[in-house]
C-alpha positions, 0 to 999 in steps of 0.5 A, a space after each residue: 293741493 297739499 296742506 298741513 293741517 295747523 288745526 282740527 277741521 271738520 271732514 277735513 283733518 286732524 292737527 299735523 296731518 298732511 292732507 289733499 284738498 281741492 286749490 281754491 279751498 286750500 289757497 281761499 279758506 284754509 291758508 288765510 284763516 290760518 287752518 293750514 299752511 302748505 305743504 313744502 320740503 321746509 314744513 314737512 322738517 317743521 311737522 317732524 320736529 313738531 311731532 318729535 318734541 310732542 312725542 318727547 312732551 308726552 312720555 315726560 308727561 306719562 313719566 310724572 303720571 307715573 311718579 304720581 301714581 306711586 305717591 297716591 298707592 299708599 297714600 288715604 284721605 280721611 274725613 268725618 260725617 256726622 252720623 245718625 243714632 241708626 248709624 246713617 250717614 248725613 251728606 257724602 264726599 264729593 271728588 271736589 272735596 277728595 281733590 281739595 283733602 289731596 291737596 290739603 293732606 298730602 299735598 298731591 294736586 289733582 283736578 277734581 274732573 279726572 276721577 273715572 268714579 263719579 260716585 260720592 264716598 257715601 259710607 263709613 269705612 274705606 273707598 277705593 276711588 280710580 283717577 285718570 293721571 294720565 290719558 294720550 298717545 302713549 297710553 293711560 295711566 290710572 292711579 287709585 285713592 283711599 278714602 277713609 271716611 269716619 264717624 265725627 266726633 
């Protein structure tokens, strides 16, 4: 029997794939639970207009990575530690903090968990950070931060 996969399912197949599986499975397990649906001339039309509006959603979603990986070239966050007489720094800024001076500063919102760099802007001066913008079937975009972190006053 064929069927449309509606969901991900384990050793079977992916959403949108049209796989074989064996009738009792297909028309006891996956039809009812709502994993899969058969596969006629009718949802195979479905399936491809379903895939040419997902293929259309993505490359709009690739296009606003791409616009904001524009702003964010030219674009540094500053912020201020408080040093030590040594010229150590007490504390550091994490992707939480640089996510929230994007917004606060330049008014650019990106989530906190789509920074590659984990590692805190723990030093005086300019840090580069990377940002995955966008990541899917058309490709990845990668946009990058400066972060200026200065000497409190």
């Amino acid at each position: 029997m064929k069927v449309i996969m509606l969901q991900d399912v384990k050793k079977i197949g992916k959403k949108g794939e049209t796989v074989v599986v064996s009738d009792g499975y297909g028309v006891n397990y996956l039809i009812p639970r709502g994993l899969a649906k058969a596969s006629t001339d009718s949802s195979q039309k479905q399936l491809a207009r379903d895939n040419a509006a997902e293929e259309a959603r993505q490359k709009e979603l690739k296009a606003e990575a791409e616009k904001v990986k524009a702003k964010l070239e030219g674009l540094t966050v500053e912020f201020a530690l408080n040093v030590g007489s040594d010229g150590r720094v007490f504390g550091s800024i994490s992707t939480k903090e640089i996510a929230e001076g994007l917004l606060k500063q330049h008014g650019i919102e990106i989530d906190k968990r789509k920074f590659i760099d984990k590692t805190p802007a723990n030093a005086l001066g300019y840090t580069r950070l990377k940002i995955e913008l966008y990541k899917g079937s058309q490709g990845q975009v990668v946009g990058t931060v400066n972060v200026h972190v200065s000497e409190q006053e």
